[in-house]
N, C-alpha and C positions, 0 to 999 in steps of 0.2 A: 491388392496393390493400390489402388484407388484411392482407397480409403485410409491408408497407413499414415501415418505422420508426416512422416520423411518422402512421400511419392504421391502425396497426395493429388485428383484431378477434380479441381470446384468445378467444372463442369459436368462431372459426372459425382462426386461426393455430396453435393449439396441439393444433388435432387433427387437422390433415393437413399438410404441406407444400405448397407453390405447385408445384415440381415433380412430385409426384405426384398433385394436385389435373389438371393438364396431361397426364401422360399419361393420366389417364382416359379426359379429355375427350377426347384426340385417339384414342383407340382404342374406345371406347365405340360400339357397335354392338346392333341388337336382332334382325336377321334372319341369315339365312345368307344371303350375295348371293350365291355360287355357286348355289345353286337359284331365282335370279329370272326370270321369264319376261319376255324380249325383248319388246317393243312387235312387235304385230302378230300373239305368239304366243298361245294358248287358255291364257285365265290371267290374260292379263297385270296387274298388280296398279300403278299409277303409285305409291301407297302400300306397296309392299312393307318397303321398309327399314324401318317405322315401324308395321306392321300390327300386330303381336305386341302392341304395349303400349296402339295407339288399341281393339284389340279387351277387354283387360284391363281399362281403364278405364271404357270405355264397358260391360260387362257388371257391373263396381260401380255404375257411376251409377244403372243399370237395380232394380240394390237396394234403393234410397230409395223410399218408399212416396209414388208421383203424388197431388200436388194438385189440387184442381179446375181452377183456371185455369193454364193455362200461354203463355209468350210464347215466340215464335218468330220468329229472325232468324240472320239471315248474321253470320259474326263475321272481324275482319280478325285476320292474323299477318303482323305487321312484318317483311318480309324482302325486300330488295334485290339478292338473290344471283341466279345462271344457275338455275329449277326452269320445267318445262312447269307445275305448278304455279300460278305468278304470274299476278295476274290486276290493275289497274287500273278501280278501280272509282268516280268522280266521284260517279256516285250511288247509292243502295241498290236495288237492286231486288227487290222483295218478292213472291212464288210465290204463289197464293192458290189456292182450290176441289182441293187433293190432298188434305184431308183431308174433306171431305165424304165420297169413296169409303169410305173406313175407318169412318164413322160418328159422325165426332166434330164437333161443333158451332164452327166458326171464322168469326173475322173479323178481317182486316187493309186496309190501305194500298195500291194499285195504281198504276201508274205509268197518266199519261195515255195511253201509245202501245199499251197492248195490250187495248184497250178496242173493236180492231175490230169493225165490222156491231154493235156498242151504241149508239145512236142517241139519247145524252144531249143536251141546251144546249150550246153553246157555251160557253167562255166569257166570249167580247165579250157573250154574249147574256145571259148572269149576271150581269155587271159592269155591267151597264143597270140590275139591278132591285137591289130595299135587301139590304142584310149579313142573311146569314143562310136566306138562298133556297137551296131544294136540288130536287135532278128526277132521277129514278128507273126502272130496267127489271128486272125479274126474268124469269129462264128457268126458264120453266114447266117445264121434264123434270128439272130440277136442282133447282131452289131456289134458288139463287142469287141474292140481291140486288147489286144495283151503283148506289151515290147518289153523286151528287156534292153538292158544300155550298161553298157561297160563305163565308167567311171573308174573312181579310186576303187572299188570295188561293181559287182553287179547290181544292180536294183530293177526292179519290176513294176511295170506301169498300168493299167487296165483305164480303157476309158468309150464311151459312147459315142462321141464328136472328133475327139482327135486323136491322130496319127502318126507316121513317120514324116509327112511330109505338110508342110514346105521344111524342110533343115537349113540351120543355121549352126553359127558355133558360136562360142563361149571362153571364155578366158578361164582356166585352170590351174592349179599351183602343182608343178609338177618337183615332187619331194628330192629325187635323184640329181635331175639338174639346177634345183631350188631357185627356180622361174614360175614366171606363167608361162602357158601353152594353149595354141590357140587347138578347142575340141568341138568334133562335130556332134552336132545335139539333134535330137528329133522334135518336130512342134509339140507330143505330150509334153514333153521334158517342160520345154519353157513354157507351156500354157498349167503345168502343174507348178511351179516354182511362183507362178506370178498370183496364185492365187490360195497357196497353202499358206499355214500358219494363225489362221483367226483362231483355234481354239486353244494354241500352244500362248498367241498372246493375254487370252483372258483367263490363262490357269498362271500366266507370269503373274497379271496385276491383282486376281486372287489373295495370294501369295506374299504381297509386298504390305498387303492389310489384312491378311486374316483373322478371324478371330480364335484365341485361342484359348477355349472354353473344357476345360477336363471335362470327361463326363463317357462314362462307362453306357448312355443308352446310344444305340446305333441308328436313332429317329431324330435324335437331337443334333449327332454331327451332321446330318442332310438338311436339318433350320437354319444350321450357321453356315453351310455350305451354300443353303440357297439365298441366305437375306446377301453374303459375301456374291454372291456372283449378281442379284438384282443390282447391287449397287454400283458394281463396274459396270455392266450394262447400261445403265442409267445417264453414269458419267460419258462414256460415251456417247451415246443420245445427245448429252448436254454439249459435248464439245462437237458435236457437230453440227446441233442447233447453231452456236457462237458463231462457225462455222459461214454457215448460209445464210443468215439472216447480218452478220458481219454486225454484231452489236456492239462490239469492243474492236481494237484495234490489238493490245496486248494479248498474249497469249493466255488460256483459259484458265482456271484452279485446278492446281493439281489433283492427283485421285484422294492425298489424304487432308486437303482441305475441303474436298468438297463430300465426301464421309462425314465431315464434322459439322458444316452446313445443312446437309441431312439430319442427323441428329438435334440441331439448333432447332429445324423448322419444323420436326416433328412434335420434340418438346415445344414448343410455341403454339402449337398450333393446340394442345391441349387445353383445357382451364388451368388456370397461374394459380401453378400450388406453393404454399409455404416452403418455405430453405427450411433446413434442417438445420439443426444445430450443430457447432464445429469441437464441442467438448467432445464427443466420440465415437470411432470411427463406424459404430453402427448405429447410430442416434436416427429416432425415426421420429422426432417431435419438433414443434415449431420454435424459431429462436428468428432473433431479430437480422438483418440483413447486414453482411458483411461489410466494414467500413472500405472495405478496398473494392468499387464498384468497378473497377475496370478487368477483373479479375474476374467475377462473377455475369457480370453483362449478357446478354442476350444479344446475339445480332440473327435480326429472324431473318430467316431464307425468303425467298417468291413463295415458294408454297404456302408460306404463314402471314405474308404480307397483305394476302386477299381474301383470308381465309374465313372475317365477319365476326370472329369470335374473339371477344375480351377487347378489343381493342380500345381506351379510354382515353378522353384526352386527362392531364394532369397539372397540375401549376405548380412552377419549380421558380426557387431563388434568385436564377441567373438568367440572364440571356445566352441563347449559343444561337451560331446559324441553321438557320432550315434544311434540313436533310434534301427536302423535295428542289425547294427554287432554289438554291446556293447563293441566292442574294441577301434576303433577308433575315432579321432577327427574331427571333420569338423564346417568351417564358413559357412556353406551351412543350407538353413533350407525351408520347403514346403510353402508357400505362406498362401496356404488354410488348410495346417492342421496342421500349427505351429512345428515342431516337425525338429528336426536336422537328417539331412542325409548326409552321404558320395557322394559326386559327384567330382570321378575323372576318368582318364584314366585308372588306376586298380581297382576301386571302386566304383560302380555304385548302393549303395543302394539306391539312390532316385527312380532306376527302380524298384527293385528289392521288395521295400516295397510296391508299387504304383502297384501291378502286380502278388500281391497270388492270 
């Protein structure tokens, strides 16, 4: 699609070919499978193909300085291919009471069936009494609460710290008399509500950029799963840097602008390879530079802004203003990141930008 005539993206056409974009893909590997250990042998890894980079990433994520609250859930990867892997899951099922052990304070959502020897209501027996009724067991060696709560239906609560009490109520849409109705809530209820949803959000923005790579091996949908979920994370990260450090006043780049600032600052940050030629849409040879520079342009990210590499000054035709001082004018401009800088013996923004 890229690379087509008619859909063409010079940001992505003019710096790789479609063929060798292809063989990557089809040779791109992250383990040695000659050293894989067989099912059944000491080792075995079901993950091996793909362990190298799930362990890389996950020890960066492990970098990010933990918030207080954190949400915890199962995450799907759209893959319909042959992996022991796949699994078929109707509904969510949610783990609860492993982190009590570790000492950390949780509470989530339980399914009704594994509430064995828990000796709650019914709930035909529920559904007799008004909206908003809830009934409760704790295990004493644990801590452990378990409420159930009448709603529009029942649902099931389990948690370490919170309980029935202090209650409060809630505003409800009640169907029959097509109102709200004021419902009495137990504090799981609202200390669960105030603090679900981080995983359902980052499998939304997932989603709104995924990549959508065919591909029959079940090692490769977890690379574009996991570079897809780095980069929301990230983006977040970044807007919450904006955030605190309050460096703009306007609101931040969205997730697929700033996807694409990514990819800028990565390319940038490489050595400045040749364009490729526009005669065809797999052309992997050097051709001379588009006359339409505003099309092909580079606008390098932070990450490639400081990065020391290729950065040149160059001598161009015209004056334009200084990227850095916004006052003045200069024939000077960076090689690798396109952009006008002052370079003289009073004015040295080519450093000076080149060296936040």
């Amino acid at each position: 699609m890229h690379w087509e005539a008619a859909t063409r993206y010079p940001q992505i056409a003019d710096k790789m070919g479609r063929q060798r974009f292809d063989k990557i893909k089809r040779f791109l590997h992250f383990n040695d499978n000659s050293k894989a250990k067989k099912p059944g042998e000491q080792g075995f890894d079901k993950l091996y193909k793909i362990r190298p980079v799930l362990g890389h990433i996950r020890s960066k994520f492990l970098e990010v300085t933990p918030e207080e609250h954190h949400s915890i859930d199962e995450q799907m990867i759209p893959f319909k291919g042959r992996s022991s892997l796949r699994q078929y899951l109707p509904k969510k099922p949610t783990k609860w009471g492993m982190l009590k052990i570790k000492g950390f304070p949780c509470i989530g959502t339980l399914n009704k069936t594994r509430l064995k020897g828990c000796l709650l209501l019914t709930d035909g027996e529920m559904k007799k009494r008004e909206r908003g009724t809830s009934d409760y067991r704790t295990d004493i060696h644990s801590g452990v609460i378990v409420v159930k709560w009448l709603d529009n239906n029942t649902v099931c609560l389990a948690s370490t710290y919170a309980g029935i009490t202090p209650q409060d109520t809630c505003r409800r849409w009640n169907v029959k008399d097509k109102s709200r109705v004021e419902v009495s809530r137990p504090a799981i209820v609202y200390e669960y509500n105030r603090h679900m949803g981080g995983v359902d959000l980052v499998d939304m923005l997932v989603e709104m950029c995924r990549n959508h790579l065919r591909t029959r091996k079940w090692y490769m949908r977890i690379f574009w799963w996991l570079i897809d979920t780095t980069v929301c994370n990230s983006w977040l990260l970044f807007r919450s840097d904006v955030k605190a450090l309050t460096l703009r006043r306007d609101e931040p780049m969205i997730l697929r602008t700033f996807r694409s600032e990514v990819a800028a600052g990565l390319y940038a940050s490489a050595r400045v390879m040749p364009q490729l030629r526009r005669g065809g849409p797999s052309a992997d040879v050097e051709a001379s530079p588009s006359p339409i520079r505003s099309l092909n342009r580079i606008r390098t990210a932070m990450s490639a802004q400081a990065d020391g590499l290729d950065h040149w000054p160059k001598k161009t035709d015209k004056q334009s203003r200084c990227k850095e001082c916004k006052s003045g004018y200069t024939t000077f401009e960076c090689e690798k990141c396109e952009l006008p800088l002052c370079l003289t013996a009073k004015s040295n923004c080519f450093k000076a930008f080149h060296t936040k």
